[in-house]
C-alpha positions as CSV (number, residue, x, y, z in Angstrom):
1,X,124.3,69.0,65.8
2,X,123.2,71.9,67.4
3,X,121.3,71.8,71.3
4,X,118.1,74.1,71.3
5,X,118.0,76.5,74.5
6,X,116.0,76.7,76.9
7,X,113.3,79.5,76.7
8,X,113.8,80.7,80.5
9,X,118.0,80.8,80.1
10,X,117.7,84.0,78.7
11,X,115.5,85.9,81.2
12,X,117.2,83.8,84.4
13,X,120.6,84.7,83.0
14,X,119.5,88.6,82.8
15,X,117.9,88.4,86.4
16,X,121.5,87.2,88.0
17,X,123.3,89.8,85.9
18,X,120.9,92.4,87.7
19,X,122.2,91.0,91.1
20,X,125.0,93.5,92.0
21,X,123.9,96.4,89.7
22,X,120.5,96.3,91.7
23,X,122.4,95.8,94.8
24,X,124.4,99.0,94.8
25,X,121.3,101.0,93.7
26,X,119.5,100.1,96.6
27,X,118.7,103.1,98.6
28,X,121.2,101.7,101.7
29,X,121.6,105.7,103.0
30,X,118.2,105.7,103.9
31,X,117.5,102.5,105.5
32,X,120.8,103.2,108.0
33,X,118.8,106.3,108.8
34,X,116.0,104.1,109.6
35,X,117.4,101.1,110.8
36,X,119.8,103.6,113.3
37,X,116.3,105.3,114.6
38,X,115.0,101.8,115.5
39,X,117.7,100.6,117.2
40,X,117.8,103.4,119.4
41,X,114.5,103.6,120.1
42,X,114.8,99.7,121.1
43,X,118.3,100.6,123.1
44,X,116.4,103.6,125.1
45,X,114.5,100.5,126.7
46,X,117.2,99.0,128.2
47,X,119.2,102.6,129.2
48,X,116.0,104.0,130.5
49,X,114.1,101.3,131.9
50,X,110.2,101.0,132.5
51,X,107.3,98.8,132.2
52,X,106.0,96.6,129.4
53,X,103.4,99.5,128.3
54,X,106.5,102.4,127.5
55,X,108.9,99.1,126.0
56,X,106.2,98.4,123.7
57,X,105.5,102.0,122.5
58,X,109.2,102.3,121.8
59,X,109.3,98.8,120.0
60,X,106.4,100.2,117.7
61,X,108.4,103.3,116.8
62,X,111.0,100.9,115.9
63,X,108.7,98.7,113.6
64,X,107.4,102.2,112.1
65,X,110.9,103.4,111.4
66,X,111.7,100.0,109.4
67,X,108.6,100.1,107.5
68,X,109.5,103.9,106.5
69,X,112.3,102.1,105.5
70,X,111.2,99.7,103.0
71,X,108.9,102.4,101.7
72,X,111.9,104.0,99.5
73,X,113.0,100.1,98.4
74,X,111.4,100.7,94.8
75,X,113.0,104.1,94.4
76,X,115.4,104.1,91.1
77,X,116.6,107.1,89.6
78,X,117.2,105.0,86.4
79,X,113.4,103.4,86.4
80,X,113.2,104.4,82.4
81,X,115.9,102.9,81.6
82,X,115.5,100.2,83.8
83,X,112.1,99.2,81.9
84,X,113.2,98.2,79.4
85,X,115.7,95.1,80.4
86,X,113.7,92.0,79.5
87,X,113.4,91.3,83.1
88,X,109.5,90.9,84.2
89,X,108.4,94.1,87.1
90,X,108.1,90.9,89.6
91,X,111.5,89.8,88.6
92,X,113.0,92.8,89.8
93,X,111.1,93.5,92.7
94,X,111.3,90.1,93.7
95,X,115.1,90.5,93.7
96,X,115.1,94.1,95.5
97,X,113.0,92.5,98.4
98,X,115.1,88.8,98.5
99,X,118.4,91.3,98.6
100,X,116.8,93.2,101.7
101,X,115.1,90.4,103.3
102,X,117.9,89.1,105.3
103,X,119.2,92.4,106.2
104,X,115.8,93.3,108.0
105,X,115.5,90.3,109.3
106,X,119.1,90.7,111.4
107,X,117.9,94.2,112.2
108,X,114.7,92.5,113.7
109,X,116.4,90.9,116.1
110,X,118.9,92.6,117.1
111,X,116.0,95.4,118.0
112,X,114.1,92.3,120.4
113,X,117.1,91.3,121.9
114,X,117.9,95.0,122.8
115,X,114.6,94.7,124.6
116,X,114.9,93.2,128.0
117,X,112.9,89.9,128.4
118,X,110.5,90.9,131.3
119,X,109.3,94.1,129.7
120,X,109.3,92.1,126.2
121,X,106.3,91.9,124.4
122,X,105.0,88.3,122.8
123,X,107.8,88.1,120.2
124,X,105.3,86.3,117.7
125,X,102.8,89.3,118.2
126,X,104.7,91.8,117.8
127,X,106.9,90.5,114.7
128,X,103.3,89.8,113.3
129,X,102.7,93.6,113.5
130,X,106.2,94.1,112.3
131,X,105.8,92.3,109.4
132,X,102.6,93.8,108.3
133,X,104.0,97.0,108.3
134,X,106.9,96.3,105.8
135,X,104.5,94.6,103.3
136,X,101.8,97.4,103.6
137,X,105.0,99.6,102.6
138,X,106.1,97.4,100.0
139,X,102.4,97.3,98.6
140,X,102.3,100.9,99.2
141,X,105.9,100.9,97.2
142,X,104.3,99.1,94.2
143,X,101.2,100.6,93.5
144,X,102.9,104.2,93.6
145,X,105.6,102.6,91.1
146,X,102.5,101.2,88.8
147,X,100.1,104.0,88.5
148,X,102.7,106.9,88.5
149,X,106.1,107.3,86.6
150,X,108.1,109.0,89.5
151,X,111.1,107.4,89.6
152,X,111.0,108.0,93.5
153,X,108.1,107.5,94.7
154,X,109.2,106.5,98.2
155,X,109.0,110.1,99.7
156,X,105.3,109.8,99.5
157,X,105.0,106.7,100.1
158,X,106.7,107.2,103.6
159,X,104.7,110.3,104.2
160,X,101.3,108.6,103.4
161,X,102.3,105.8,105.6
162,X,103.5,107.9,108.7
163,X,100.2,109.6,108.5
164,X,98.3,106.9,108.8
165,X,100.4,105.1,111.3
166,X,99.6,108.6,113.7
167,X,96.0,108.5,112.4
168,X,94.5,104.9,112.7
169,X,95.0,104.7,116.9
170,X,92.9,107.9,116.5
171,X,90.1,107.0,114.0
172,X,89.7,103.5,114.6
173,X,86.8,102.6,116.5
174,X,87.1,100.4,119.7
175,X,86.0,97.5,117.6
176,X,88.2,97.4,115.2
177,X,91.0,98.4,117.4
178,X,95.1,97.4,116.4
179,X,97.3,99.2,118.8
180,X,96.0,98.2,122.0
181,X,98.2,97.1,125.4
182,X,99.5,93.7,126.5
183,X,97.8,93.5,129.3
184,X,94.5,94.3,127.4
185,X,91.7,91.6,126.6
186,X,91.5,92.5,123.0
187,X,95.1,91.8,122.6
188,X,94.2,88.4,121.0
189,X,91.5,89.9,118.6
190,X,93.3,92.6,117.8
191,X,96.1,90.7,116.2
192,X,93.4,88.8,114.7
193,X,93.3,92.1,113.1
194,X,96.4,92.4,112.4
195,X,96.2,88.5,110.7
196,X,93.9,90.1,108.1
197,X,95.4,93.6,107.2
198,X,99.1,91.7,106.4
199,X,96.7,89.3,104.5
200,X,95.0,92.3,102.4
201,X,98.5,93.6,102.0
202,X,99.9,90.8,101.1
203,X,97.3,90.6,98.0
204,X,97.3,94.1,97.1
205,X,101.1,94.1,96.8
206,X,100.7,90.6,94.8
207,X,98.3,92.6,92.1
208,X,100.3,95.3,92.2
209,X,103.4,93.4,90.8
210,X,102.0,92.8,87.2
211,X,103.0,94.5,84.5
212,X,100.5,97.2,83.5
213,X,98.8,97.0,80.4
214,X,99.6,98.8,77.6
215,X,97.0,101.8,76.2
216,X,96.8,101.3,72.6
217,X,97.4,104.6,70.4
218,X,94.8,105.3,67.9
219,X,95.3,108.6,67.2
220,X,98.0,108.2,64.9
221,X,96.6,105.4,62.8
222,X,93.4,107.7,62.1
223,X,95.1,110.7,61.2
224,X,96.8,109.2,58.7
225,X,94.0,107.5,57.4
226,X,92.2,111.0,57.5
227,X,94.7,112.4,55.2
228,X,94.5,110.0,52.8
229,X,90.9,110.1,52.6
230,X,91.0,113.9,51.9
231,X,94.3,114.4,50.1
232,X,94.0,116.0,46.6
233,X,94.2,113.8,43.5
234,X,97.1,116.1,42.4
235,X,99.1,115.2,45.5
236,X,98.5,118.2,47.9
237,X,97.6,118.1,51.2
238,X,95.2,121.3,51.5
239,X,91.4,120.4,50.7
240,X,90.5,123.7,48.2
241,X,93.2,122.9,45.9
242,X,92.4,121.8,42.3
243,X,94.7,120.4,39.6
């Protein structure tokens, strides 16, 4: 008597056997670049002193570095190949981001507790801006990996995402502020704010997961209904010929 399978054995058995191949082909050079630039922009706090205004602008450079970070996390040199496992595109990025997700996490706070407690920003705050800077990477991440086939496309990703990290304090208006002081009214409303973008993010990078759908090709279908319709009765392909 045989036992039927399961339908989902397969596809779970084929996401754990992706566990350590996709774990040594995460980019881990890069995010020690990274991760190093944060931490010592959160270790300059303590070696350097200052106020709460100069700990937080280094704390942000920190949370910018991690996010350039994650940008490169869908980067695979392999993607073509990679395609075709019969692993769904949330599968693997699913597994890239649980495989990360507790290294950044221990990075996160080892960068606040580098960061002396009475120049410490609100830890909730700030981890709120944190975070919605590694998912707008990671949604950045995806939709590069969806709508292009560069195999790396965390090179632009970071560079789009650096530019806009210099160019929204500048082109924000007042209202719609998101980088604004401790000390400052609209620090409540502003990470309001920064509720909704990691919200947006959050959903962008959630559309962005599905697999794309496939163009079908109709070209070759009609061409070769084109020569039949025209071929010669004798078997030729050219239209002038006779029998």
């Amino acid at each position: 008597m045989y036992r039927l399978r399961r339908p989902w054995t397969a596809p779970s058995t084929a996401a754990a056997a992706l566990v350590r191949p996709v774990w040594r082909g995460l980019p881990w050079r890069v995010w020690g670049v990274a991760q190093g630039a944060g931490t010592l922009a959160a270790g300059l706090i303590r070696v350097c002193g200052g106020g709460p205004l100069p700990a937080l602008v280094l704390l942000r450079a920190a949370v910018l570095a991690g996010a350039l970070g994650l940008a490169f996390l869908l980067d695979d040199p392999a993607r073509h190949t990679t395609a075709t496992v019969p692993v769904r595109r949330v599968v693997r990025t699913a597994l890239r981001v649980a495989l990360v997700a507790p290294v950044v996490a221990v990075w996160w706070t080892a960068v606040l507790l580098l960061v002396p407690g009475s120049v410490r920003p609100p830890v909730w705050d700030i981890t709120l801006e944190a975070g919605t800077a590694s998912v707008l990477a990671l949604a950045a991440a995806t939709v590069a990996v969806r709508r292009t086939d560069e195999p790396e496309p965390g090179r632009s990703v970071a560079t789009a995402l650096l530019a806009g990290a210099v160019l929204a304090p500048l082109l924000l208006p007042a209202r719609w502020a998101l980088f604004v002081a401790p000390g400052d009214p609209g620090w409540a409303a502003a990470h309001e704010r920064w509720a909704w973008v990691l919200a947006g993010a959050a959903a962008l990078w959630a559309v962005s997961l599905r697999e794309p759908r496939r163009r079908r090709t109709v070209r070759a279908p009609l061409r070769s209904a084109f020569r039949s319709v025209f071929r010669s009765p004798c078997g030729t392909s050219g239209l002038s010929r006779t029998c």
